[in-house]
C-alpha positions as CSV (number, residue, x, y, z in Angstrom):
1,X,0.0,0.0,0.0
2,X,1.1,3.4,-0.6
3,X,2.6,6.5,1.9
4,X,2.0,9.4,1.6
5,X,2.9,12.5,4.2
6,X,2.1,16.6,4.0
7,X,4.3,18.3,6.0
8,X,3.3,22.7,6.2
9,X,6.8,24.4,7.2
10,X,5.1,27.7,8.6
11,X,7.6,27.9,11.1
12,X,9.8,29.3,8.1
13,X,7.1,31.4,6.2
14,X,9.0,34.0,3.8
15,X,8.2,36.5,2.0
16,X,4.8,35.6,1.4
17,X,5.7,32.3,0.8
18,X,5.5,28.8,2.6
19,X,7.3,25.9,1.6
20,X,5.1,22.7,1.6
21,X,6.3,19.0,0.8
22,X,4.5,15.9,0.0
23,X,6.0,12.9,0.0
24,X,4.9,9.5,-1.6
25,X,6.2,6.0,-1.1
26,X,9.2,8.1,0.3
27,X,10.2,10.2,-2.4
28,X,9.8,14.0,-1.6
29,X,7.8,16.6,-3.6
30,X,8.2,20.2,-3.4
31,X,5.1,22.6,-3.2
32,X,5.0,26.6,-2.3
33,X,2.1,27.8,-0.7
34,X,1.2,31.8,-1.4
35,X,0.0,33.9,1.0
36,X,-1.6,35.8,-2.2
37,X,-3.9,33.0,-3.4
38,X,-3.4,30.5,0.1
39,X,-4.4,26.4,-0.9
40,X,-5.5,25.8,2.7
41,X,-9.2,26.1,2.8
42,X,-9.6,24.0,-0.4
43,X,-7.4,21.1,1.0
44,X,-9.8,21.7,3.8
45,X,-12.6,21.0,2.0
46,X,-11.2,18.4,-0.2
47,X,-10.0,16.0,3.3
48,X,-13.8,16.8,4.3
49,X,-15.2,15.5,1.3
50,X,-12.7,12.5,1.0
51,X,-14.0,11.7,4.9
52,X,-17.5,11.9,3.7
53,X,-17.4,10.2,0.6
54,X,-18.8,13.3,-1.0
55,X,-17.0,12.5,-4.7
56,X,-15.8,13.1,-6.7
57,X,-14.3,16.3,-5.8
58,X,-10.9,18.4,-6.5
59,X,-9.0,21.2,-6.5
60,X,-5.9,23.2,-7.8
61,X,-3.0,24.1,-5.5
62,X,-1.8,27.6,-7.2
63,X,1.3,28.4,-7.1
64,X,1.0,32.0,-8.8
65,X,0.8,30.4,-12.4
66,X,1.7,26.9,-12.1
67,X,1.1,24.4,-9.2
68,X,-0.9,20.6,-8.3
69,X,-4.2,19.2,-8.8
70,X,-5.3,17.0,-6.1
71,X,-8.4,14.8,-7.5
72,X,-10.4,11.6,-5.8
73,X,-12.7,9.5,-7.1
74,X,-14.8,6.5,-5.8
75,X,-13.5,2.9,-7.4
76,X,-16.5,0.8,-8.0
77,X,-16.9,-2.0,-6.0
78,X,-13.9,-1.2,-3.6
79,X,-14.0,1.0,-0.3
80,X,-10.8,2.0,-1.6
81,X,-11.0,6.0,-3.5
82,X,-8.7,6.6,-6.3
83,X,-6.3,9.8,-5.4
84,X,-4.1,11.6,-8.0
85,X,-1.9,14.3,-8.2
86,X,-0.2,16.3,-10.6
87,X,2.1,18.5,-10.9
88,X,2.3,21.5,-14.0
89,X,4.9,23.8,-14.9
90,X,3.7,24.9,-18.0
91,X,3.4,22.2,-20.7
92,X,5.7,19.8,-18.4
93,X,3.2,17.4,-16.1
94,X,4.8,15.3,-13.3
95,X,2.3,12.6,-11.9
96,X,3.7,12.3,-8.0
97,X,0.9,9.8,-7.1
98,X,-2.2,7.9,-9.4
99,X,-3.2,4.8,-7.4
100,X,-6.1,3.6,-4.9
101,X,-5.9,4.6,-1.1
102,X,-7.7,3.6,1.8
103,X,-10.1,6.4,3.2
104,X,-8.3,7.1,6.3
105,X,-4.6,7.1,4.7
106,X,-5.9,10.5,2.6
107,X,-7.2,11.8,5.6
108,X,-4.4,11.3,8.1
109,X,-2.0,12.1,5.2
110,X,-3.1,15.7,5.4
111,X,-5.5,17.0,7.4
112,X,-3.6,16.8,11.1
113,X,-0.6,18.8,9.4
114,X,-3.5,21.2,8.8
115,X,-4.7,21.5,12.1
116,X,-1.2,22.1,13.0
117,X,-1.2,24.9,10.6
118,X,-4.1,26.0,11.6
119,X,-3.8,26.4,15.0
120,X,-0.3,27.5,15.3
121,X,0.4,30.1,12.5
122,X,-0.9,33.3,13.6
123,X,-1.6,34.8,10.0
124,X,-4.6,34.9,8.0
125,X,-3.9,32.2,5.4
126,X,-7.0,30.7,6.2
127,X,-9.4,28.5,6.9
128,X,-10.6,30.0,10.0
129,X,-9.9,27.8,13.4
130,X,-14.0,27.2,14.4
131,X,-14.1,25.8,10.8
132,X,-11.6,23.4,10.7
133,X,-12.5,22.2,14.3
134,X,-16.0,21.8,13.5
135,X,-14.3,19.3,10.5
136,X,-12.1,17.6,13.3
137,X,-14.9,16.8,15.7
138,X,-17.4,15.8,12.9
139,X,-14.2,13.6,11.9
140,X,-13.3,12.2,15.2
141,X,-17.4,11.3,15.4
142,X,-17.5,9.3,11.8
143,X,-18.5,11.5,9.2
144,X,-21.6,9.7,7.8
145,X,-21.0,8.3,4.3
146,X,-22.9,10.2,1.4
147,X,-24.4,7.1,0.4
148,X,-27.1,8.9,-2.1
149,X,-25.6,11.3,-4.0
150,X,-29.5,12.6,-5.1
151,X,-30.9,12.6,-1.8
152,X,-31.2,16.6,-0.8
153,X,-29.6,18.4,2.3
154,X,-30.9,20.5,5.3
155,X,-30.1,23.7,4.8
156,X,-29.5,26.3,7.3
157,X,-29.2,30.0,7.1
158,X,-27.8,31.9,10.3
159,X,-27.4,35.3,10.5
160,X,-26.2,37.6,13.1
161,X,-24.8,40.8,13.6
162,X,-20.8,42.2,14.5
163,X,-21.8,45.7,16.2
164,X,-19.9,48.0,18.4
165,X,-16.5,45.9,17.7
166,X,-14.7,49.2,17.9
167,X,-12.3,48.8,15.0
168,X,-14.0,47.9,12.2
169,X,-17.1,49.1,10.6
170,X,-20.7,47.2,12.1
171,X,-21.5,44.4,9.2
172,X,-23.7,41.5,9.1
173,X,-22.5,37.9,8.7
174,X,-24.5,35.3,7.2
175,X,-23.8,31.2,7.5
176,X,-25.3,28.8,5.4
177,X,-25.2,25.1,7.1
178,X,-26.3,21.9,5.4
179,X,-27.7,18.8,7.4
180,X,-25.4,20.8,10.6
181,X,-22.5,21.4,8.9
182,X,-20.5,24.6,8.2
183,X,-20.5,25.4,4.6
184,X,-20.6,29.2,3.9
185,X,-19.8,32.5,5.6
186,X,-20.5,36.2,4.4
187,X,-19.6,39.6,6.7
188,X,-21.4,42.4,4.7
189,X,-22.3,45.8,5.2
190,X,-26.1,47.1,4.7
191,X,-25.1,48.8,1.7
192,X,-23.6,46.3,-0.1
193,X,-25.6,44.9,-3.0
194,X,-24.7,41.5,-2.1
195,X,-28.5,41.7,0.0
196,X,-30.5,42.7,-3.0
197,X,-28.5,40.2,-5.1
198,X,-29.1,36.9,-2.9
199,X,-33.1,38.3,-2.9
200,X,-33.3,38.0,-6.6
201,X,-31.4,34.5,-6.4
202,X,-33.2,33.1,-3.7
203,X,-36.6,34.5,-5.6
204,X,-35.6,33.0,-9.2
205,X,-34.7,29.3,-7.0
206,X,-38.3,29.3,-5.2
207,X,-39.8,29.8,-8.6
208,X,-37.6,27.2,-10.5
209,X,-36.5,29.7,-12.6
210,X,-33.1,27.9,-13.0
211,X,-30.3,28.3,-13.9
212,X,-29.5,31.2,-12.4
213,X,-26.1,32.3,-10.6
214,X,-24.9,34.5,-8.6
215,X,-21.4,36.7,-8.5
216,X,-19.4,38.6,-6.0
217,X,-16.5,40.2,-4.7
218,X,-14.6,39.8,-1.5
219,X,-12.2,42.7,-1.2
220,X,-11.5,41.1,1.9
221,X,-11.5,44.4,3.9
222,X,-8.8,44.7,7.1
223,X,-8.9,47.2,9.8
224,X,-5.9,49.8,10.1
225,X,-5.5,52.0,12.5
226,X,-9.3,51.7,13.8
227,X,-10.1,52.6,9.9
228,X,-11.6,50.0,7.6
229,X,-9.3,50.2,4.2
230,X,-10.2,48.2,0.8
231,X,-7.8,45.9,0.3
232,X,-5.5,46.3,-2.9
233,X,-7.0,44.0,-5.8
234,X,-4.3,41.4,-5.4
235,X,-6.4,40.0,-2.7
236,X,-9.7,39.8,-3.9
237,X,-11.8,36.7,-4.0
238,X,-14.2,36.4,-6.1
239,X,-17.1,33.5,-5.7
240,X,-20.0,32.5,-7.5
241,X,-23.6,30.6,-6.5
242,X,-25.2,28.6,-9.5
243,X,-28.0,26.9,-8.9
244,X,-29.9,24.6,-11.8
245,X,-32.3,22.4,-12.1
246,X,-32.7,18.7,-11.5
247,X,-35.1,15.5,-11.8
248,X,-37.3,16.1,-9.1
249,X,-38.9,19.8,-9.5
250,X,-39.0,20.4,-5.8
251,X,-35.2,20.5,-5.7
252,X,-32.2,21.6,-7.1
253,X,-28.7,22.0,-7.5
254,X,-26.6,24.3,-6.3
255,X,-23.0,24.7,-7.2
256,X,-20.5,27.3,-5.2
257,X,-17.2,28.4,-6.7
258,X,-14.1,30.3,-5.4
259,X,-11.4,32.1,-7.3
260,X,-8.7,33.2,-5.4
261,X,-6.7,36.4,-5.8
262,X,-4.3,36.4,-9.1
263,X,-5.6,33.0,-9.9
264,X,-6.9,31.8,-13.0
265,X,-8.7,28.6,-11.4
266,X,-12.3,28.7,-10.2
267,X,-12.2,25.8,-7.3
268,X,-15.8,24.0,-6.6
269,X,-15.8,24.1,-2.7
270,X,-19.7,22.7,-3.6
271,X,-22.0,20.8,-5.3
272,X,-25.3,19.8,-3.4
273,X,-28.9,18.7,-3.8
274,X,-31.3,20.9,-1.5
275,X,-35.0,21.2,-1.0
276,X,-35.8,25.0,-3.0
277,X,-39.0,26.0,-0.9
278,X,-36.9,24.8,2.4
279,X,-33.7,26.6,1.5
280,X,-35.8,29.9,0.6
281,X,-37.8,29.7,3.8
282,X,-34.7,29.0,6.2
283,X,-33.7,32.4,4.7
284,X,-36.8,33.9,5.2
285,X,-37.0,33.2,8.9
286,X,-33.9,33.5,9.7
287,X,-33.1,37.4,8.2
288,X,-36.5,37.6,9.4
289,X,-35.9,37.2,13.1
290,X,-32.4,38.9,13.0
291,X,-34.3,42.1,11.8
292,X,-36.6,41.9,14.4
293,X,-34.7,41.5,17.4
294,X,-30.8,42.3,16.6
295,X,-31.0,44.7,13.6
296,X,-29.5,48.1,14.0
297,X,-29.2,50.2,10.5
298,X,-25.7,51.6,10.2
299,X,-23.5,53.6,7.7
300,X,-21.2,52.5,5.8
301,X,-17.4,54.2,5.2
302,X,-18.6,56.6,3.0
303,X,-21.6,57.3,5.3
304,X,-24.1,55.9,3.1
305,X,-27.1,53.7,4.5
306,X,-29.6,51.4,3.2
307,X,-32.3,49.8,5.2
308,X,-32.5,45.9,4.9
309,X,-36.2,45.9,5.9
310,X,-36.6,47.6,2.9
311,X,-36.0,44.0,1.1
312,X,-39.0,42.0,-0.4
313,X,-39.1,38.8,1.0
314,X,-42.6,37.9,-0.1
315,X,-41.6,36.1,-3.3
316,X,-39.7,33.8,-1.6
317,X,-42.3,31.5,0.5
């Protein structure tokens, strides 16, 4: 059977710049990790889905113009799952691994040098520490296997308010869970048309008006000096929610992708089955009850204001 080791040398972050190595059946492979477009929360989600079964799934470790491709598959008939990597430097490829794996080999492989990572680099590379513990204990507990890839998820909208923080401007954060699981998370100002945008996404879903997507940017916004500054467009991330139709009318599919800063890959950190009139209300009742008992209009840096019980909800239920 085959080794295979990740080991994250943040105690030597430069520049920018970590070094990473994989190694397979003993021989080493070298991998940079940049702070401008960070690989971590997509190996996240990638040991997640390889825990779950949730395949296939994939994703592209970019290092600024060249880098690896992690991808796992399901082998019919086996509990084994079929992991390869590649490596691309322009037209050269390099195949470091392309073979069937036990489950628990992926997983041990990478994700406790991620926890590591995670909770013992002080930077923000990414993913957050709540996330990847939530992964760890669901983990630790047996991830149910996805044993029906058609059968739709629970899904869970929380929203909640970040006032009075002193430093940065008040904003809203909204979560989306599925069957109690982290997926998504948003921190948005009133003004931003990210709230009028979901509205008319969530309104064309309940209607089956598919497909339909939705795009935005994350100027991923920092705090300096108690002022909140736009970051410079190197770190922007961009992500986009498509959502399309499927067999059975009373659900559908939705789809999110990421592109990091600088990157020219779009990463799919989802691809689910959900209930449409069950996502829409969750939304309903949850933005609902956050307006009713936690909302607090507010300006934004440029002391503009826009009042989010101005939304139309009622085409949504």
């Amino acid at each position: 059977m085959h080794t295979l080791d990740l080991e994250i040398d943040h105690a030597h972050e430069h520049h920018g710049w970590i070094d990473c190595t994989i190694t397979v059946d003993g021989t080493s492979h070298h991998l940079s990790a940049s702070g401008a477009v960070p690989p971590f929360s997509q190996l996240m989600y990638f040991i997640r889905a390889v825990a779950a079964d949730d395949l296939p799934h994939s994703f592209e470790w970019d290092e600024e113009g060249f880098g690896a491709k992690f991808e796992v598959t399901a082998v019919t008939d086996s509990p084994l799952l079929h992991l390869n990597i590649t490596h691309h430097i322009d037209e050269k490829v390099e195949v470091w691994i392309d073979a069937d794996m036990e489950r628990d080999a992926i997983v041990q492989a990478f994700f406790p040098p991620l926890v590591d990572f995670v909770q013992n680099f002080d930077r923000e590379w990414g993913p957050p520490r709540r996330i990847v513990e939530n992964i760890q204990n669901a983990i630790a507990k047996g991830l149910p296997l996805r044993t029906d890839p058609h059968a739709s998820k629970h899904a869970d909208f929380i929203i909640y308010p970040s006032y009075d923080l002193g430093l940065t401007e008040d904003h809203v954060n909204l979560q989306i869970w599925l069957n109690n699981d982290f997926r998504l998370h948003y921190s948005l100002q009133d003004t931003d048309p990210f709230w009028p945008n979901l509205v008319n996404f969530l309104e064309k879903i309940a209607s089956g008006d598919f497909p339909v997507q939705f795009e935005y940017i994350d100027n991923m916004r920092f705090s300096m000096l108690g002022a909140l500054v736009p970051s410079i467009e190197q770190f922007e991330r961009k992500f986009r929610l498509l959502a399309t139709a499927v067999d059975q009318h009373e659900h559908f599919r939705l789809r999110y992708y990421m592109t990091e800063a600088q990157s020219k890959y779009e990463e799919l950190i989802l691809d689910e089955i959900i209930d449409r009139q069950q996502f829409t209300r969750s939304f309903v009742e949850s933005f609902g009850e956050f307006l009713r008992s936690q909302y607090q209009m507010s300006e934004d840096g440029i002391g503009k204001v826009f009042d989010l019980r101005s939304l139309s909800l009622g085409k949504l239920v």
